[in-house]
C-alpha positions in Angstrom: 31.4 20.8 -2.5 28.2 22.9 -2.0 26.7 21.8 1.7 23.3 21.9 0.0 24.4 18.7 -2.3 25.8 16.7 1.0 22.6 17.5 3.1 20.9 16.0 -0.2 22.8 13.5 -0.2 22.5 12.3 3.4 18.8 13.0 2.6 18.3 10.6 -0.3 20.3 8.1 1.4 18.4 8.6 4.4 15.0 7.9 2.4 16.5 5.3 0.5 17.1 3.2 4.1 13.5 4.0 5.1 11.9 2.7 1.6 14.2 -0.8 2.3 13.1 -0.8 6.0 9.1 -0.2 4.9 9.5 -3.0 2.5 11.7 -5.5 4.7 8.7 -5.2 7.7 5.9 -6.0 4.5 4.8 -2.5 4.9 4.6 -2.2 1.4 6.2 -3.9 -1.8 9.0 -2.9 -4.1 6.3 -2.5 -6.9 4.5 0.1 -4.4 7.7 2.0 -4.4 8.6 1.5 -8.0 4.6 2.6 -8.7 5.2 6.0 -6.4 8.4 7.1 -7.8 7.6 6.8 -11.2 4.6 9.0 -10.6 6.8 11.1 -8.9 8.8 11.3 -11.7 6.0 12.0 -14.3 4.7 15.0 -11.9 7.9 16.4 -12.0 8.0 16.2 -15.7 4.6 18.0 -16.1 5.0 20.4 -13.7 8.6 21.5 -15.1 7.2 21.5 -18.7 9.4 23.8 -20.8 10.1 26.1 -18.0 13.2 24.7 -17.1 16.6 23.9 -18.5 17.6 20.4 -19.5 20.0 20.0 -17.3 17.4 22.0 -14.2 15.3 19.0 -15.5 17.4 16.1 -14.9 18.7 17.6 -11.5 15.2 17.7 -10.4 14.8 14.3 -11.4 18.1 13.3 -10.1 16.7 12.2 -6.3 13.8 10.4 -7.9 16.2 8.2 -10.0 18.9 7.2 -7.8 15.7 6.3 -5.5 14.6 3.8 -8.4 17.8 2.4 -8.5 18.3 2.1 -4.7 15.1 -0.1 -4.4 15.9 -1.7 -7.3 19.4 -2.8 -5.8 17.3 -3.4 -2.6 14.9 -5.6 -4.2 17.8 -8.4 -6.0 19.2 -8.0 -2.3 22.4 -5.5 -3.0 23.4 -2.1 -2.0 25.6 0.4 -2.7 26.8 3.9 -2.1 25.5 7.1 -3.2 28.5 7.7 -5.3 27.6 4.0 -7.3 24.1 5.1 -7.8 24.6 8.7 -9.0 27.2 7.3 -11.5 24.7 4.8 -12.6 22.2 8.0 -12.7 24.8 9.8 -14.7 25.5 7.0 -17.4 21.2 6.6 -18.0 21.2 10.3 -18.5 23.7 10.0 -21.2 22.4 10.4 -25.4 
């Protein structure tokens, strides 16, 4: 496996235990994180435009998404591993 992909990995992961911990101290609420990643997700749209391939695209958006899903899975109280939420990525990605 390409080191790049495991140093994003650990990195995703990583941001996805700081976005629990912010909302487990009150810091801010799942909503607030749901709000921020789907305008990062819409800025990433934009700025791709047509520049990019489809599948460029949907790796850009990759991080963004399995974010989603992490707080989302943080917010009804679960976890999982970066392996279940990529699958889960993979599978919404799907025609």
């Amino acid at each position: 496996m390409n080191t790049a992909n495991l140093q994003l990995e650990g990195l995703t992961m990583a941001v996805a235990a700081i976005t629990r911990m912010l909302t487990e101290k009150g810091l801010v609420t799942h909503q607030d994180i749901r709000s921020a990643l789907g305008q990062a997700e819409a800025e990433a749209v934009a700025s791709a435009g047509s520049e990019l391939s489809g599948s460029n695209q949907k790796g850009i958006l990759f991080p963004i998404r399995l974010l989603s899903l992490a707080n989302d899975a943080a917010e009804r109280g679960e976890s999982a591993s970066f392996k279940a939420f990529a699958r889960q990525v993979g599978l919404s990605d799907r025609p």
